[in-house]
mmCIF file of the N, C-alpha and C atoms, coordinates in Angstrom:
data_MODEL
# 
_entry.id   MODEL 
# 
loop_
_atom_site.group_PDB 
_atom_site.id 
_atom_site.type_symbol 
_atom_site.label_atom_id 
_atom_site.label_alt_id 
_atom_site.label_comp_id 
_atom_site.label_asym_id 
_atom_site.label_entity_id 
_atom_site.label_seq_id 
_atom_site.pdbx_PDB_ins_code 
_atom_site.Cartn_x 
_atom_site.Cartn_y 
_atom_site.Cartn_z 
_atom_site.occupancy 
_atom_site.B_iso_or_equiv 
_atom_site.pdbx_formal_charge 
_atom_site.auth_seq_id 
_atom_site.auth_comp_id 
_atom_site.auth_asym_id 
_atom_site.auth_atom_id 
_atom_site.pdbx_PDB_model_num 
ATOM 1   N N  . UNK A 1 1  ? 34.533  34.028 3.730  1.00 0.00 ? 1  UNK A N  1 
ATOM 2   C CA . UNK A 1 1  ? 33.846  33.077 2.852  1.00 0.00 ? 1  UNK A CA 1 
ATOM 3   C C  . UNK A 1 1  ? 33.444  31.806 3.612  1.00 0.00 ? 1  UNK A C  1 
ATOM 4   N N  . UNK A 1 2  ? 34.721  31.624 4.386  1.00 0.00 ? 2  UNK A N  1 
ATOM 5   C CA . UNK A 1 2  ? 33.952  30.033 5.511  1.00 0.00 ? 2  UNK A CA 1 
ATOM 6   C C  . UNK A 1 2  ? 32.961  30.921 6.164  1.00 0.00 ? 2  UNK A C  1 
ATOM 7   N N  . UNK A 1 3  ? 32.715  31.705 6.693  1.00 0.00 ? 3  UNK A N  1 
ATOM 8   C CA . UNK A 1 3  ? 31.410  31.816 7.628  1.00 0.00 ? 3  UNK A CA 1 
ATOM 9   C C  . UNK A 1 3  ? 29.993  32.175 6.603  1.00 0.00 ? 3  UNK A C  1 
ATOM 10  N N  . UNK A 1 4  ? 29.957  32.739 5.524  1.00 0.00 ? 4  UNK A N  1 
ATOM 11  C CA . UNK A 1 4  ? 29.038  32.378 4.091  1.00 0.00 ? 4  UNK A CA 1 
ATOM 12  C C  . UNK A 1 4  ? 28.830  30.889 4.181  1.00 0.00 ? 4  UNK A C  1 
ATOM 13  N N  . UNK A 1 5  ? 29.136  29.959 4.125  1.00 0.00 ? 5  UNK A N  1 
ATOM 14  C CA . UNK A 1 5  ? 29.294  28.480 3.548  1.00 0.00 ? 5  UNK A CA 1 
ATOM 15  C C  . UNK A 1 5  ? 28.713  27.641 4.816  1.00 0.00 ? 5  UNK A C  1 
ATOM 16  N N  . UNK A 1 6  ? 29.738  28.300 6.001  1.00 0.00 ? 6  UNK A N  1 
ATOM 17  C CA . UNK A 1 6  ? 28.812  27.845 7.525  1.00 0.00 ? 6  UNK A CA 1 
ATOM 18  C C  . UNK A 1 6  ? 27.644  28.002 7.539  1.00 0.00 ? 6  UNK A C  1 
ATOM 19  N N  . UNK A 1 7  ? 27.539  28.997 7.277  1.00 0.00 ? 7  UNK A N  1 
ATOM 20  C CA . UNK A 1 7  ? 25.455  30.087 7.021  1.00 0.00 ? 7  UNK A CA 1 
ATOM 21  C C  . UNK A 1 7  ? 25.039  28.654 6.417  1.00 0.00 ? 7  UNK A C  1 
ATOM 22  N N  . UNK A 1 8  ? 25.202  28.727 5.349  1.00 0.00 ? 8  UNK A N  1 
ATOM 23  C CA . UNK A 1 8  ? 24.715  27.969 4.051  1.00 0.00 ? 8  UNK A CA 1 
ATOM 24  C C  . UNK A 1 8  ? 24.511  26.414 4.508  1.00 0.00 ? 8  UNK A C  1 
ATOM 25  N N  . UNK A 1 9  ? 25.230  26.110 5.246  1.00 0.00 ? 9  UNK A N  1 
ATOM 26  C CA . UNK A 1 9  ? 25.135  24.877 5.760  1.00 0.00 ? 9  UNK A CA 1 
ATOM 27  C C  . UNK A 1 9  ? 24.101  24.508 6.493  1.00 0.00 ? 9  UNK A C  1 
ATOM 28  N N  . UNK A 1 10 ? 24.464  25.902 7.920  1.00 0.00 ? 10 UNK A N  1 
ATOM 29  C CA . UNK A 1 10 ? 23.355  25.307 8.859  1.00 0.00 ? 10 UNK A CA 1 
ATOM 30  C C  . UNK A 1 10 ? 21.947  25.421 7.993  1.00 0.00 ? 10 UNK A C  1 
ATOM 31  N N  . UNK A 1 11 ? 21.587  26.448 7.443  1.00 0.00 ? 11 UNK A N  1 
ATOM 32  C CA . UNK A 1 11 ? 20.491  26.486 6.680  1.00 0.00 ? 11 UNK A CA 1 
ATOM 33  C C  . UNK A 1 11 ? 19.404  25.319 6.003  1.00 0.00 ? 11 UNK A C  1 
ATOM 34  N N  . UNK A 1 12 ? 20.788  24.690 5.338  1.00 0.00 ? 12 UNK A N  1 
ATOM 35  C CA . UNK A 1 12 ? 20.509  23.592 4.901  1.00 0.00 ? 12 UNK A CA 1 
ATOM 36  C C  . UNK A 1 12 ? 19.935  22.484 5.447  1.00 0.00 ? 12 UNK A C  1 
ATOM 37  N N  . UNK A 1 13 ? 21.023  22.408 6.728  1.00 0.00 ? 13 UNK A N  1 
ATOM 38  C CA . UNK A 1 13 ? 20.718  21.141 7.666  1.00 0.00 ? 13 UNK A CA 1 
ATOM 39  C C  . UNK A 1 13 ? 19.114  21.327 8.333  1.00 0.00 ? 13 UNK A C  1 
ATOM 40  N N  . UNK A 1 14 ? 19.085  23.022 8.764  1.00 0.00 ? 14 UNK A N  1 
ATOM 41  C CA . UNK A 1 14 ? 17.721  23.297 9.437  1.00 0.00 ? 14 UNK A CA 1 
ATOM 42  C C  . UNK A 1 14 ? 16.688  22.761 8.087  1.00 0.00 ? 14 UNK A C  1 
ATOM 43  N N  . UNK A 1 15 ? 16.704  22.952 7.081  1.00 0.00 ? 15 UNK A N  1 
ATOM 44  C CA . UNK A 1 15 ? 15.913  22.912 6.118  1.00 0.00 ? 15 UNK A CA 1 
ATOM 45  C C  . UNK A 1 15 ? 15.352  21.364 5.677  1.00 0.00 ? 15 UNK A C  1 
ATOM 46  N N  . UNK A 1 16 ? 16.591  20.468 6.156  1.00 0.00 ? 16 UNK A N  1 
ATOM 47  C CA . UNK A 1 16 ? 16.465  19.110 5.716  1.00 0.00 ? 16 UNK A CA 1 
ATOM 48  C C  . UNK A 1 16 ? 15.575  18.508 7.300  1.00 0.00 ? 16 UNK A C  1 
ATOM 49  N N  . UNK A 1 17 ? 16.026  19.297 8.674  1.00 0.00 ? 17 UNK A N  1 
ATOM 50  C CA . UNK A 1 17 ? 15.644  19.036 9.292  1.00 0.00 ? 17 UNK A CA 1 
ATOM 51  C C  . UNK A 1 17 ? 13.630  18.686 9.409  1.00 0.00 ? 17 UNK A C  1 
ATOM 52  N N  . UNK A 1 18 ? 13.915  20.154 9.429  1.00 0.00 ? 18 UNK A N  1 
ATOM 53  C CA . UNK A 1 18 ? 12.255  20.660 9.020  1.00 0.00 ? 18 UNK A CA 1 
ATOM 54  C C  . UNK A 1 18 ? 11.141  19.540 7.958  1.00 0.00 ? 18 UNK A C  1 
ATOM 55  N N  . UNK A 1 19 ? 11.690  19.254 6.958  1.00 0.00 ? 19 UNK A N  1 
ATOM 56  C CA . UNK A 1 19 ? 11.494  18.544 6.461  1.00 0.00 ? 19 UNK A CA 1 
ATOM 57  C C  . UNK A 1 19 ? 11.198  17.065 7.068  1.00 0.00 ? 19 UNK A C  1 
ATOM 58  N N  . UNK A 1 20 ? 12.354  16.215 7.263  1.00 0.00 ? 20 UNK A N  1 
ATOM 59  C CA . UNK A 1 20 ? 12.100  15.402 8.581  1.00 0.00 ? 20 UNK A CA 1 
ATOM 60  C C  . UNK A 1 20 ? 10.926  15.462 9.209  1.00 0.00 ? 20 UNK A C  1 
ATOM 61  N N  . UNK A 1 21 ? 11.331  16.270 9.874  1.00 0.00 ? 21 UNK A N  1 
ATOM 62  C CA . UNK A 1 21 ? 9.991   16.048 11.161 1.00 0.00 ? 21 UNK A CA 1 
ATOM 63  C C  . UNK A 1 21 ? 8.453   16.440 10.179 1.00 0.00 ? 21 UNK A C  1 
ATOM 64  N N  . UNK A 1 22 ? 8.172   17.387 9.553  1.00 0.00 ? 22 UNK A N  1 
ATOM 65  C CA . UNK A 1 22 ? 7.089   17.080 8.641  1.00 0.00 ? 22 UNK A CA 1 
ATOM 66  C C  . UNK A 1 22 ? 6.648   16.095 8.077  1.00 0.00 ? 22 UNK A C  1 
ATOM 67  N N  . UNK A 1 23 ? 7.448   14.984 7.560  1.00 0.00 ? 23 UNK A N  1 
ATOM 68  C CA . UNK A 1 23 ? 7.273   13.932 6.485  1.00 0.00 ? 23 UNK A CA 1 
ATOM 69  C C  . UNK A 1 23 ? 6.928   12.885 7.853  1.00 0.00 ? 23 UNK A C  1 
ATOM 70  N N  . UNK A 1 24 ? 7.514   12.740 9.103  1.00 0.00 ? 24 UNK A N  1 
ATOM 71  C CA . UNK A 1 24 ? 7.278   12.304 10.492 1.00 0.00 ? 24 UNK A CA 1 
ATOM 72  C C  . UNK A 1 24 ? 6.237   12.635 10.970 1.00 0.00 ? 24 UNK A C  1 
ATOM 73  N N  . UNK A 1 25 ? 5.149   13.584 11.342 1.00 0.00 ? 25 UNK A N  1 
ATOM 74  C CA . UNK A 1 25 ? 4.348   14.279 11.476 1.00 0.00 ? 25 UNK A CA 1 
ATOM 75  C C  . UNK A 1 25 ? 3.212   13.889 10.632 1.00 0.00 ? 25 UNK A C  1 
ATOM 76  N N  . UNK A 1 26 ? 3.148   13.611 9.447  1.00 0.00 ? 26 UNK A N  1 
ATOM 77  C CA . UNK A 1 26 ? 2.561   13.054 8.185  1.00 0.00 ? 26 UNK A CA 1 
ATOM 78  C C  . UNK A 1 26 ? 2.029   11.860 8.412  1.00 0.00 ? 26 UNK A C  1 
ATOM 79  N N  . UNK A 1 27 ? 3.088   11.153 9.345  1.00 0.00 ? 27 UNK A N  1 
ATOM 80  C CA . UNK A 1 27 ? 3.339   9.528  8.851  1.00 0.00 ? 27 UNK A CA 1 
ATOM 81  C C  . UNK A 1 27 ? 2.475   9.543  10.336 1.00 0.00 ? 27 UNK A C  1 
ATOM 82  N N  . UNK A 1 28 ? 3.014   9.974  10.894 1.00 0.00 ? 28 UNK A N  1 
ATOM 83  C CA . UNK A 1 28 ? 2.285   9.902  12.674 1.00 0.00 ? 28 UNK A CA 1 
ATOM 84  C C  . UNK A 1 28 ? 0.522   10.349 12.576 1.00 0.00 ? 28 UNK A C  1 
ATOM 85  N N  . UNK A 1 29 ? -0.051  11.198 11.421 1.00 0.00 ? 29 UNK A N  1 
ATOM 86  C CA . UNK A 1 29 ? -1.129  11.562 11.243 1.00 0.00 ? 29 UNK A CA 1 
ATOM 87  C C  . UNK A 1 29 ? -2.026  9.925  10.389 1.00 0.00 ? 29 UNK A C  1 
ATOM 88  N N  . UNK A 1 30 ? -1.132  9.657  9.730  1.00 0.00 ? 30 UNK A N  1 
ATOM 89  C CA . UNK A 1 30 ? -1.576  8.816  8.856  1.00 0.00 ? 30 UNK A CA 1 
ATOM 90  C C  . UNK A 1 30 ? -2.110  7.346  9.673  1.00 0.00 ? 30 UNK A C  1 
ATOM 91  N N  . UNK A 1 31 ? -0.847  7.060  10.951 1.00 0.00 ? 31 UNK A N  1 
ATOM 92  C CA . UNK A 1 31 ? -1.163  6.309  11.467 1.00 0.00 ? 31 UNK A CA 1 
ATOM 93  C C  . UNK A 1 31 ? -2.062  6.295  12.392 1.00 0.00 ? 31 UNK A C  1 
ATOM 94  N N  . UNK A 1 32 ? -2.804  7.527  12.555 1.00 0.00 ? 32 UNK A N  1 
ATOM 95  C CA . UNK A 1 32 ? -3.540  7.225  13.522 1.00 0.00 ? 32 UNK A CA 1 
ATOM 96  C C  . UNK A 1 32 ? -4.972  7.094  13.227 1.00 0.00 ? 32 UNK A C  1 
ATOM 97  N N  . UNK A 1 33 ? -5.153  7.758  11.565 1.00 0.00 ? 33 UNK A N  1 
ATOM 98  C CA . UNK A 1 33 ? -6.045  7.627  11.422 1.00 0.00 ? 33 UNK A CA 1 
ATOM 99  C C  . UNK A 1 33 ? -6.339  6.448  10.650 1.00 0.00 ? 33 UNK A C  1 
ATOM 100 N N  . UNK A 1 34 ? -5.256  5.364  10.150 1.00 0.00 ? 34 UNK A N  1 
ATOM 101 C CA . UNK A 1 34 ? -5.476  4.222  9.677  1.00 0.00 ? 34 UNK A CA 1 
ATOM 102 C C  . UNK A 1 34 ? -6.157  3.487  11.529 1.00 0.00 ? 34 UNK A C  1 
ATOM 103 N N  . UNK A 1 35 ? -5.841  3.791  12.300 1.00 0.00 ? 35 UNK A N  1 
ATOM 104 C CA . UNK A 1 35 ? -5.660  3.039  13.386 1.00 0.00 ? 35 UNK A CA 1 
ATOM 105 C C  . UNK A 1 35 ? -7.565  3.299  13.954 1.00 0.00 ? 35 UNK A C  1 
ATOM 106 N N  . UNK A 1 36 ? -7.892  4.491  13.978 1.00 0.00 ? 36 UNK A N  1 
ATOM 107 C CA . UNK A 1 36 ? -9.187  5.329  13.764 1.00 0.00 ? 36 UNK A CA 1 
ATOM 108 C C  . UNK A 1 36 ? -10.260 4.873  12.976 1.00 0.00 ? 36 UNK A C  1 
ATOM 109 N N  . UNK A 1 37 ? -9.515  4.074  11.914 1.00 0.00 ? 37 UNK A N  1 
ATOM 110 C CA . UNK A 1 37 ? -10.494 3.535  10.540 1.00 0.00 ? 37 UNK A CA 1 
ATOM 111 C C  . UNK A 1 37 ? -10.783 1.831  10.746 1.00 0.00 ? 37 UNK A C  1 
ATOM 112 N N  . UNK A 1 38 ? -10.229 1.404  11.716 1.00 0.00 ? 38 UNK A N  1 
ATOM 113 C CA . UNK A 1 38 ? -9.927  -0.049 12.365 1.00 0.00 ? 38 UNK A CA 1 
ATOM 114 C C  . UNK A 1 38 ? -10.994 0.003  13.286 1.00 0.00 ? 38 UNK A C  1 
ATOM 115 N N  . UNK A 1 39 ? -10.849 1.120  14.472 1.00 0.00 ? 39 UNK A N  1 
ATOM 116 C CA . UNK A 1 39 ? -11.612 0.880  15.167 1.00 0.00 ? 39 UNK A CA 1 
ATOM 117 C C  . UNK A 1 39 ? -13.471 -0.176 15.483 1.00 0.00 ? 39 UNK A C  1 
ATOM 118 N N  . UNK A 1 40 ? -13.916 -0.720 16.257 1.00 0.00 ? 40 UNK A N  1 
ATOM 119 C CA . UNK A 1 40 ? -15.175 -0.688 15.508 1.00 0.00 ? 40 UNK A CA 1 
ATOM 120 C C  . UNK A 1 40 ? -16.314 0.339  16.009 1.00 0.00 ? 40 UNK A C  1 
ATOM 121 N N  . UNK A 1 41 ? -17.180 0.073  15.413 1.00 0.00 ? 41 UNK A N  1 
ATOM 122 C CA . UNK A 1 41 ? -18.331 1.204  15.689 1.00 0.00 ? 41 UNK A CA 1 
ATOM 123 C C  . UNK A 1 41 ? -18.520 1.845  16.803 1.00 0.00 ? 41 UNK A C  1 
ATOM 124 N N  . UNK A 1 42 ? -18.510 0.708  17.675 1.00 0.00 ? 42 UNK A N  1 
ATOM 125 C CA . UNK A 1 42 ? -18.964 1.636  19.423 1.00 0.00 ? 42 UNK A CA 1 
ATOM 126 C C  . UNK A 1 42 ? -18.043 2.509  19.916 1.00 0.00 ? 42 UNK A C  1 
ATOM 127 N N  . UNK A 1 43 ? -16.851 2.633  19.178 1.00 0.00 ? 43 UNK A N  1 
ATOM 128 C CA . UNK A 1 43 ? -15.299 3.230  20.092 1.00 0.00 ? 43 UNK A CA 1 
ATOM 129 C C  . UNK A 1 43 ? -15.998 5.159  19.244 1.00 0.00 ? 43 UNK A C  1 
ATOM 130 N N  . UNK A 1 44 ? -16.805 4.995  18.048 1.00 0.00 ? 44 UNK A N  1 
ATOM 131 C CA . UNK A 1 44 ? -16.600 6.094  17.329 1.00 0.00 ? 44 UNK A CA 1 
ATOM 132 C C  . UNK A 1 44 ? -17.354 7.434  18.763 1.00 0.00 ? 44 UNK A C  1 
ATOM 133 N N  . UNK A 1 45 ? -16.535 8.470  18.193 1.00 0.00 ? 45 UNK A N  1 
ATOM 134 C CA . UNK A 1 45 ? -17.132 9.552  19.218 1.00 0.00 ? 45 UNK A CA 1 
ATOM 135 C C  . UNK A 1 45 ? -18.417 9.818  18.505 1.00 0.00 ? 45 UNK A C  1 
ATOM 136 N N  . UNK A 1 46 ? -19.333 10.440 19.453 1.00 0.00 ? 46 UNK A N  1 
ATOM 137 C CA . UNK A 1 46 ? -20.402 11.340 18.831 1.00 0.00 ? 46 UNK A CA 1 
ATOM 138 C C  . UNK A 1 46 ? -20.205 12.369 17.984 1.00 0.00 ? 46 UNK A C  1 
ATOM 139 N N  . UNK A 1 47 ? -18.996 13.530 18.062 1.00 0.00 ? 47 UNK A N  1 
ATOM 140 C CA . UNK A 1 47 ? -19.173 14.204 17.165 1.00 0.00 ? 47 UNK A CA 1 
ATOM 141 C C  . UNK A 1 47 ? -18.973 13.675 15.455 1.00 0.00 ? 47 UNK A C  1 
ATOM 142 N N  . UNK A 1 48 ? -18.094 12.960 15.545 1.00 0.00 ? 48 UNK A N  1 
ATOM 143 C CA . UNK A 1 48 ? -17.176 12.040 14.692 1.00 0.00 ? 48 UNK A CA 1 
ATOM 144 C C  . UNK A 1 48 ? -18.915 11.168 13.440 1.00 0.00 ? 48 UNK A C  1 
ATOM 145 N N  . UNK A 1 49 ? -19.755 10.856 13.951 1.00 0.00 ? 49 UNK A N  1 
ATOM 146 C CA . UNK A 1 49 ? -21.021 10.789 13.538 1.00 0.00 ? 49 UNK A CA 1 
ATOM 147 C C  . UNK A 1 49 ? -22.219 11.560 13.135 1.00 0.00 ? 49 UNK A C  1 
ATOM 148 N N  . UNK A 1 50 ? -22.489 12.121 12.705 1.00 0.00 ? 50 UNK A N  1 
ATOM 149 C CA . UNK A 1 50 ? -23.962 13.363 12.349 1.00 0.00 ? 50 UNK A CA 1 
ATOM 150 C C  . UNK A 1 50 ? -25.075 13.088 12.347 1.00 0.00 ? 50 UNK A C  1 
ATOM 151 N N  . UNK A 1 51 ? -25.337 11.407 12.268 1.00 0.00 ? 51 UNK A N  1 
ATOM 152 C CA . UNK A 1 51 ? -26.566 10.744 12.422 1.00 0.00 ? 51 UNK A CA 1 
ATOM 153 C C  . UNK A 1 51 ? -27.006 10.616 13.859 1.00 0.00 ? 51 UNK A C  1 
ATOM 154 N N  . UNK A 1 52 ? -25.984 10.672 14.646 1.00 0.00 ? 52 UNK A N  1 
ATOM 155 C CA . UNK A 1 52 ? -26.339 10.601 16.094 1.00 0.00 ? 52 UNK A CA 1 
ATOM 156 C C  . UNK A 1 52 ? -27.130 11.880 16.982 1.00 0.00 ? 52 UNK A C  1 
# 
């Protein structure tokens, strides 16, 4: 039954882990494109534009 409960644990921990780094991943996406949206005009790439 302890090695059931061990299972159950690591599971968990992997699960909370996973999580983590997603919600991190999120936040790291978010910032870059707040950071992207700052920029000014001349930094923008060409593809990033359609008028060009």
């Amino acid at each position: 039954m302890a090695d059931e409960s061990s299972q159950q644990s690591n599971r968990t921990n992997a699960a909370a882990e996973a999580l983590h780094v997603t919600a991190h991943r999120s936040n790291v996406i978010a910032d870059v494109r707040a950071e992207e949206q700052a920029l000014p005009p001349e930094f923008e790439l060409p593809h990033d534009n359609p008028e060009q």
